[in-house]
C-alpha positions, 0 to 999 in steps of 0.5 A: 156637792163636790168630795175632794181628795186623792180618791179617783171616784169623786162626787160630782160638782155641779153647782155654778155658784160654788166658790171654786168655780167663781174663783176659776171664772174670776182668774180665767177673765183676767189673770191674776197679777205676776206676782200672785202666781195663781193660773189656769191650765186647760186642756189634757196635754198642758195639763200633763205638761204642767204635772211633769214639769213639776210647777205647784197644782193646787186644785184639779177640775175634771170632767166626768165624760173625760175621767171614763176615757182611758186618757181621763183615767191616767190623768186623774192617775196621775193626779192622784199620785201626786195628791193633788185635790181633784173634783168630778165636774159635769159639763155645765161646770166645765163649760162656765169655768172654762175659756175655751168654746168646746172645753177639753174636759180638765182645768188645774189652778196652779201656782208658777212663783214669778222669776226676777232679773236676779235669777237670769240664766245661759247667753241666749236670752229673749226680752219680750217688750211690750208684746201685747198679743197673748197668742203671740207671746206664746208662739215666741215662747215655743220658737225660743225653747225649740232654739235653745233660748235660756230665758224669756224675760217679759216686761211691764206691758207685755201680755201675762205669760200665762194667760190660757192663749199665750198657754195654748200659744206655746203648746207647754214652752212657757211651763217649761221655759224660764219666764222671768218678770223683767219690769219697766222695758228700760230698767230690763234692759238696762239689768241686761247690759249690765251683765254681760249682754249685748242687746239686739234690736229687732226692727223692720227696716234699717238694721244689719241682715240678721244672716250678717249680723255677730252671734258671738257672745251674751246676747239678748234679742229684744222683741217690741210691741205689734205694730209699734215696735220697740220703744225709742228709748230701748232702741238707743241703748240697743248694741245692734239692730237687726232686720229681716230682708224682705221684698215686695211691698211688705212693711212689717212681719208678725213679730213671732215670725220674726222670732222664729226667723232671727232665733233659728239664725243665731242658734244655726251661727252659734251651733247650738242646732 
C-alpha cells in the first residue's frame, strides 16, 4: 500500500506489481520518446539537481533506509516544500524500479518539456549528430555547460538526453543545459546556418589545428557518431573542419575527449574562461 502526499511519514510501497513501479520500470528500459518528456532521475545528488533546477517532478520514490539519514530527511524536506507526491519504498521496490546495480535510495519521474530549434539561444552551440553513446552524451554535456556552450542541440540518432547514463554522464549538466531537439541531422544543420552560425566540423584528420582555427563569431561545433563520424552530407555544408593534433599511431579520440579539448580551445580564444 503506498500513502501519497506531502506528509514526510508515508506508509511503505512494497508490492512489485503496483502500477507505479510498472510504469518507472517500463521508462527505465527505454526512455519515453522526446516529445513525451516523461523521465527518470536516480540518485540523491541529481535528484537535488533537478529540484533546484526547477524542471516539472510528478512523483517521488524514496527508500526507507534512505528517509532515516539526515541527507534522506532533507531531501523528503524538500520535496515536501514543494508538494511534490512521495512514496516510502523498501529495498525490493527500489532495487526493481531502478537502473542502477546498488540503487541510492530515490527515484523522481519528472517531466522536462522538449525544446525546438525555435527556442536556440547565445553563439556557442554544441549539435550532437548521431552520438549513439548515452554515457557519452552526458560527458559532452558537462564539458559543454563547464565551457559556457548556450545550447546542446541533439538530433535524430543521437542517444536520448535524458537516458539514466547520459544522466549520471553529466553529473546534472543536462538538467541544467538547455537540450534542444534538433531533428533530422541535416535539417539541424541547416536551421543552424541560417541564423547566423558558422558550422564547425570535428574530424580525425584533415581539419585546420583546432589551436588555429577562427573563434569569432555564432559558432556551433558539430559533434558525430562513435566510430563513424560525421555524415558526408553534414561535413559538405560544414564552414570548417577541425581536428585535434595527434601523434603516435592513434586514429581517432573519444568524441567526448575531443569536446573537452576543442571546446575549452574556443571558449580560451573567445575569452569566455
Amino acid at each position: 500500500m503506498v500513502a501519497w502526499g506531502r506528509a514526510i511519514d508515508v506508509k511503505t510501497l512494497t508490492s512489485l506489481d503496483n502500477p507505479l513501479v510498472k510504469s518507472i520500470r517500463r521508462l527505465q528500459q527505454r526512455p519515453a520518446p522526446r516529445a513525451d518528456g516523461r523521465t527518470v532521475i536516480e540518485g540523491l545528488k541529481l535528484a537535488n539537481e533537478a529540484l533546484a533546477s526547477g524542471i516539472e517532478i510528478t512523483q517521488a520514490l524514496v527508500s526507507v533506509e534512505l528517509g532515516r539519514r539526515p541527507a534522506g530527511r532533507a531531501l523528503l524536506q524538500r520535496l515536501e516544500a514543494a508538494g511534490i507526491a512521495c512514496a516510502s519504498v523498501d529495498e525490493r521496490v527500489l532495487k526493481r524500479c531502478s537502473s542502477l546495480d546498488s540503487p541510492e535510495g530515490v527515484i523522481l519521474v519528472a517531466r522536462i518539456p522538449p525544446r525546438g530549434l525555435d527556442q536556440l539561444t547565445g553563439d556557442l552551440v554544441v549539435l550532437a549528430a548521431e552520438v549513439q553513446d548515452p554515457g557519452n552524451l552526458g560527458a559532452i554535456a558537462r564539458v559543454a555547460e563547464a565551457t559556457g556552450v548556450s545550447t546542446l542541440v541533439v538530433t535524430e540518432g543521437t542517444a536520448h538526453p535524458y537516458h539514466p547514463r547520459a544522466l549520471r554522464g553529466s553529473m546534472g549538466s543536462l538538467l541544467r543545459l538547455p537540450v534542444v531537439d534538433g531533428g533530422h541531422p541535416e535539417s539541424a544543420a541547416a536551421h543552424l546556418k541560417a541564423n547566423g552560425f558558422a558550422l564547425a566540423a570535428c574530424v580525425p584528420h584533415g581539419g585546420v589545428d583546432l589551436r588555429e582555427a577562427p573563434w569569432t563569431g555564432r559558432l556551433a561545433i558539430a559533434l558525430g557518431r562513435e566510430g563513424s563520424g560525421l555524415s558526408e552530407k553534414l561535413l559538405k555544408v560544414s564552414d570548417l573542419r577541425l581536428s585535434v593534433p595527434m601523434k603516435g599511431q592513434v586514429e581517432s579520440l573519444n568524441v567526448a575527449v575531443v569536446a573537452a579539448l576543442v571546446l575549452y580551445e574556443a571558449a580560451r580564444q573567445r575569452g569566455t574562461l
